[in-house]
N, C-alpha and C positions, 0 to 999 in steps of 0.2 A: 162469116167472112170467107174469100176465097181460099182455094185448100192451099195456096202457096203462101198466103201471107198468114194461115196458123203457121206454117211450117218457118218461114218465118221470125216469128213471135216467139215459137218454141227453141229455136238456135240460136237467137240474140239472147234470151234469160238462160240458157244454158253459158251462152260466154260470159254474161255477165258473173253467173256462179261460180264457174271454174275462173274467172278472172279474180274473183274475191278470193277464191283458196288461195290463190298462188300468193295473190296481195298478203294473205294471214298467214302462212306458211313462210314466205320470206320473212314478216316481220316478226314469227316469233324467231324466225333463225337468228336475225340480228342481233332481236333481244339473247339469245343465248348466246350470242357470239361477244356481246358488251360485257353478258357478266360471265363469260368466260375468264375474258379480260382481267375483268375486275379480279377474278379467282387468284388467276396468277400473278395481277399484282400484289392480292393479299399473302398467298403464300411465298414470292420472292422477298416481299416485307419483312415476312414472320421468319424467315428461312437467312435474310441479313440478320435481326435482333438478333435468330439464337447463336448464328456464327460470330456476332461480337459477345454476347453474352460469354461462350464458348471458347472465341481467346481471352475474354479478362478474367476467365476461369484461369485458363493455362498460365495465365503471366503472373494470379497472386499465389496458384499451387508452388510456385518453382523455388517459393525462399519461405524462409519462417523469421526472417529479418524484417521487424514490422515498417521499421521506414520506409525499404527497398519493395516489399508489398504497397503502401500507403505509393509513395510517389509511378510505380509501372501501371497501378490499376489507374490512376488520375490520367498518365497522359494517354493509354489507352482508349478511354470513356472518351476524350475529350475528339480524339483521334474518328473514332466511332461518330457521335455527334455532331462532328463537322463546326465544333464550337472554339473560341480560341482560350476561354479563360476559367479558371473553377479551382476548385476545393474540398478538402476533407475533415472534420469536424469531428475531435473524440471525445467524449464527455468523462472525465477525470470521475473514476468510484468516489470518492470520501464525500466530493462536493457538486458532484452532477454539472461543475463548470465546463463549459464547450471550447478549447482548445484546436488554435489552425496545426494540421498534423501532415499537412500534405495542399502544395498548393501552384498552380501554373498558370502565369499570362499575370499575375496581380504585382504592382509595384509596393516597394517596402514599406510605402506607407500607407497603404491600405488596407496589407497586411497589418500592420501594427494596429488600424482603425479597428479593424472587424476580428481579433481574435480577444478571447476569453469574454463568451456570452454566459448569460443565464439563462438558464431553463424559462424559456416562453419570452426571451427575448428576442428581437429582430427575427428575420426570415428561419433563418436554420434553428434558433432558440424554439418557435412555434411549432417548425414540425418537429425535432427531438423531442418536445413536449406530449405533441398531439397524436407521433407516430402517422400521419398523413402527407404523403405529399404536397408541393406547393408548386403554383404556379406565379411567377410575377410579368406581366407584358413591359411596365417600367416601373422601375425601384425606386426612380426618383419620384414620381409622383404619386407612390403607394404612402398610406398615413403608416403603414408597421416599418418603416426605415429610421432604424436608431444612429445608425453611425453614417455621416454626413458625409465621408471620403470617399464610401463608394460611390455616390452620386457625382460628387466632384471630378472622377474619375472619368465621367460621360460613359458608366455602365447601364445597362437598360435591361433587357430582358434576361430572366430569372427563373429555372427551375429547380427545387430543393425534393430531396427524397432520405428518407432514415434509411442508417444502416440498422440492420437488426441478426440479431443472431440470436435463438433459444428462445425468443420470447420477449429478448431486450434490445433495447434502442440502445446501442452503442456510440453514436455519433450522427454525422447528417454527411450528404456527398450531395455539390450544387456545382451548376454550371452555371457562366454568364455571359454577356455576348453587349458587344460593341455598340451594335448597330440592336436593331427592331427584330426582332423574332416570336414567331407562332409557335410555342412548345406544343405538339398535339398529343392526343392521349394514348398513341403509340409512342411518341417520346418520353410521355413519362412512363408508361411503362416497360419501357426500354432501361429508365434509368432503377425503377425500383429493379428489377432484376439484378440491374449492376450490384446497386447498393445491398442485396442482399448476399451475393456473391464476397463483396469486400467485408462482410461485415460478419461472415462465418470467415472469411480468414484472419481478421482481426481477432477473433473469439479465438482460433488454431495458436496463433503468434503468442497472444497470452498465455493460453496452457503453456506451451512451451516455455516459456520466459519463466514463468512462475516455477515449474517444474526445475528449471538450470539453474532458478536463485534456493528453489529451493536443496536442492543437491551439492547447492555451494555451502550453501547455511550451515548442512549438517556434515558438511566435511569439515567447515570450520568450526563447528561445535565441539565435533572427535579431538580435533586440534586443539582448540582451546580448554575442554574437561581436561587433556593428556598435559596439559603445560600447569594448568591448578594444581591437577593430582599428585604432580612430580616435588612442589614444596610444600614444607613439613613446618617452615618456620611462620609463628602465626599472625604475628604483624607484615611480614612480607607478603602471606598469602591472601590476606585482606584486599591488598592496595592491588595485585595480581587479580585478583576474579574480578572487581569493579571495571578495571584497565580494559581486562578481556571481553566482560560484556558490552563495554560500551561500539571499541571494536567490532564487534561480533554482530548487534543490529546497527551500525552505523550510527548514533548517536551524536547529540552534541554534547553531552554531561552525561555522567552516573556515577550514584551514591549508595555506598552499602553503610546500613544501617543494623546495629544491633540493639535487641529489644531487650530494656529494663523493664520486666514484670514488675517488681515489688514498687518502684515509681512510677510505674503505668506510663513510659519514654520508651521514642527512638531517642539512639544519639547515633551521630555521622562518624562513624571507622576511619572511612578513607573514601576518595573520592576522584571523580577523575573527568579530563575534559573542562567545559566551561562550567563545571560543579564543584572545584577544589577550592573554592573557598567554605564549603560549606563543613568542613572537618572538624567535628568536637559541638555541632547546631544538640539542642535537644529540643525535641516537639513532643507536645502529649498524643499518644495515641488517638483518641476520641475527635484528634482536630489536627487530622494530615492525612494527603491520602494512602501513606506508607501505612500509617497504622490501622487504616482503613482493613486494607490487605491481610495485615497482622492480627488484626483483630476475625475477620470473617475467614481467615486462612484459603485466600482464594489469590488470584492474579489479577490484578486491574487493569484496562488502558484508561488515557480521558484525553480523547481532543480538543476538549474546550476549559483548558488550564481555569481562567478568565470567571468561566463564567459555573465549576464545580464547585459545590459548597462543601465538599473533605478535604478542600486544599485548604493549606495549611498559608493564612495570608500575607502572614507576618514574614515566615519563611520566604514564598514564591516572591514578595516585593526585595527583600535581601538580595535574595540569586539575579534577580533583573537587574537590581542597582550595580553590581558587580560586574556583571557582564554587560552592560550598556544596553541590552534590547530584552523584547518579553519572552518569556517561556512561552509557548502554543500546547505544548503534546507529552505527555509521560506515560512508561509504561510500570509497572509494579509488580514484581513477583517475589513473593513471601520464601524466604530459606525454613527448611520446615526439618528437623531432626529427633527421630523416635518419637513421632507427632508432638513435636513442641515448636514452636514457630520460633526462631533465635534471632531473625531478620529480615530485611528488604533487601531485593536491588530495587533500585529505582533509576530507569533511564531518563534524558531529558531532552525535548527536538531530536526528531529523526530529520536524519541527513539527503543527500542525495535526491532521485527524480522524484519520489514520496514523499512529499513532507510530513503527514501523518503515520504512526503506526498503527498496524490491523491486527486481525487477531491471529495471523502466522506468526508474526511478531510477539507475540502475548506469550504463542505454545513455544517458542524457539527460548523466551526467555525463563519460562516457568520447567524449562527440560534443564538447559544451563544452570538456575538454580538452584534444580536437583542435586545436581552433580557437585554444583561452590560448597552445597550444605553438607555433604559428605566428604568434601576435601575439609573443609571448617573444623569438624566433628573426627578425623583424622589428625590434624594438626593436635587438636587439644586434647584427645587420647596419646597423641604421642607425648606432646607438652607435661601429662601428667606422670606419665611412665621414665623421662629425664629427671623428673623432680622427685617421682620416689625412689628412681637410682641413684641421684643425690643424695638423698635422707641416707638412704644405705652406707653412701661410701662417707657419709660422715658420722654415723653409728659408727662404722668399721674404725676411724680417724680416731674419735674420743675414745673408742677403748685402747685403742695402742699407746695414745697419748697418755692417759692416765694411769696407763699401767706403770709409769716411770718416773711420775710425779709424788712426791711425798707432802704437800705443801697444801696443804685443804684451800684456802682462799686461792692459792695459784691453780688447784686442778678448777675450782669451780667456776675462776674468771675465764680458762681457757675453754671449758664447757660451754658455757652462757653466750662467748663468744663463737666459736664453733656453730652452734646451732643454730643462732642470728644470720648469720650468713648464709650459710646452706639452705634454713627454709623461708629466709626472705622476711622475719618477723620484724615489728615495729621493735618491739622490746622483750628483752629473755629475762628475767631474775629466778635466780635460783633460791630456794629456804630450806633453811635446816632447821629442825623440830629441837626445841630447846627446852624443856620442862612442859609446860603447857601453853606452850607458844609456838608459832614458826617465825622465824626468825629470818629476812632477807639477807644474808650477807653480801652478795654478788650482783651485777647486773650488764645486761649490754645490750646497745641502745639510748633514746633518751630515757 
């Protein structure tokens, strides 16, 4: 070809080249400039989560009041989410029952619909179960919707996540929303954060709570051992230590029981609360759970009155008929003195936000009746030390009496009667030795 048209040929494929760089050089700049983008909306994203994460930190640090915790971290989240209505779910120790503990934007009756689930019940039952998150797009038309109100409510979309603390699921925290909503998988992981946040302060609230009942307990313990220890008289102090115990865990009945070895029975001392009819019951050891205790010299609880085969049935049906409704829950700890077992307390329903007792309750009462069986055990050391100071002063009595009496049937009737009285006998006769006989002349008594 001619020399101008290589020359040419050769600066048109050269433009085309450098046309192509520039082409691939701007589009990767674009592309880096997109996922630039993207970058910083990942991190503005990540950078909101932790700043909300970061105040429902701050809002459930500021209290150890678990309601005032429960109710700032719900409107917070909710705040955070952009959501208008939700919940917090605690699952009761004794019975793993799911309890609403915290709750905003729900009407009373939907509250009243959806509290106290069972494990692997409805939405929040599945994951406190499963420990997994949950997503619902509509609750009405999902088959796991047990309670019909929140549907009726015209509530729709649904995100659920456990609280967990240590290892354990303590409850569930859900949000729910009016209208249609896409939870995405930053939202729920937005929410497990929250949920594990609220769920180590739940775990803080407890300690602490357990810890103030428990430094109540044993103030009142101090208290109630110092108020036993103080009488001496031993039918008073009987009806006193049951009173106290019952007091002391909160109670709805307690009965002290003293144990007849040679008849192998309790019988009921004294008793107190909705158990004071049971005063003067006797039950065989082998078939109650008092003498359960009594027998293996140990402490018992039983939460399931109903369905323990050491209760005592005869008994337990007595105590219900009396008081109109069932027993649920007993606690048992054996009075134990210079290792001889002499009795029972026995509590009956625990009172208050526990209906069950646990076994703080167990040690709180098997300490207590430490202390009853040494106040017991002082009473009847003192009881015997009046009686042989009795004896005494009535030795001292018949010898001054009879130093002055000349009249043998008069000194021995006033003898006989003398010592009837002072040591409490059925009957005194005295005998005089008459040839090879003794001879009763005297007696008092029948």
């Amino acid at each position: 070809p001619p020399f101008w048209a290589t020359w040419w040929f050769r600066g048109a494929a050269a433009a085309l080249i450098a046309g192509g760089v520039v082409a691939g050089y701007r589009l990767r700049v674009r592309s880096i400039e997109t996922r630039s983008r993207e970058l910083e909306a990942e991190v503005a994203e990540r950078t909101k989560e932790l700043a909300a994460v970061n105040a429902i930190s701050g809002v459930v640090s500021r209290s150890l009041d678990l309601e005032a915790i429960l109710g700032d971290a719900l409107g917070s989240t909710l705040e955070v989410m952009g959501v208008e209505a939700g919940g917090i779910y605690l699952a009761e120790p004794e019975s793993g029952i799911l309890c609403i503990a915290a709750q905003r934007g729900l009407s009373a009756e939907v509250v009243g619909e959806i509290d106290t689930l069972k494990m692997g019940e409805g939405f929040s039952g599945r994951v406190a179960a499963s420990g997994e998150p949950l997503v619902v797009r509509d609750i009405a038309e999902d088959v796991r919707l047990t309670r019909t109100a929140v549907s009726d409510a015209e509530l729709h979309s649904l995100a659920v996540v456990p609280l967990r603390a240590k290892g354990s699921i303590l409850g569930t925290l859900f949000v729910v929303t009016a209208g249609f909503r896409e939870f995405t998988s930053a939202d729920v992981d937005l929410l497990v954060a929250i949920g594990h946040q609220i769920g180590v302060a739940v775990e803080n609230a407890g300690l602490y709570a357990d810890t103030r009942n428990r430094l109540a307990q044993l103030s009142a313990l101090q208290h109630t051992a110092t108020a036993v220890a103080s009488t001496l008289e031993p039918e008073r102090l009987l009806t006193l230590i049951i009173e106290q115990a019952t007091e002391l865990l909160d109670a709805r009945g307690g009965i002290l029981n003293l144990v007849d070895w040679e008849a192998w029975e309790d019988r009921v001392v004294a008793a107190a609360g909705s158990a004071v009819s049971t005063i003067g019951v006797r039950s065989r050891l082998e078939a109650s759970l008092s003498g359960w205790a009594s027998l293996h010299r140990e402490a018992v609880l039983s939460n399931a009155l109903q369905e323990d085969d050491r209760v005592d049935r005869v008994g337990l049906s007595r105590l219900e008929a009396h008081q109109g409704s069932a027993v649920e829950s007993a606690a048992v700890a054996p009075l134990i003195v210079k290792d001889q077992v002499v009795g029972t307390l026995v509590l009956i329903d625990k009172q208050g936000d526990r209906r069950l007792f646990d076994h703080d309750d167990l040690d709180l009462l098997q300490t207590f009746a430490n202390h009853a069986a040494t106040a017991i055990e002082n009473a009847r050391l003192f009881e015997a030390e009046q009686r042989r100071a009795e004896q005494f002063r009535v030795m001292s009595e018949v010898g001054s009496r009879i130093a002055s009496i000349l009249s043998v049937d008069e000194l021995l009737s006033q003898i006989a009667r003398l010592i009837q009285e002072a040591f409490g006998y059925y009957h005194v006769g005295i005998g005089l030795i008459e040839g090879d006989e003794v001879v009763y002349r005297v007696g008092a008594g029948v």
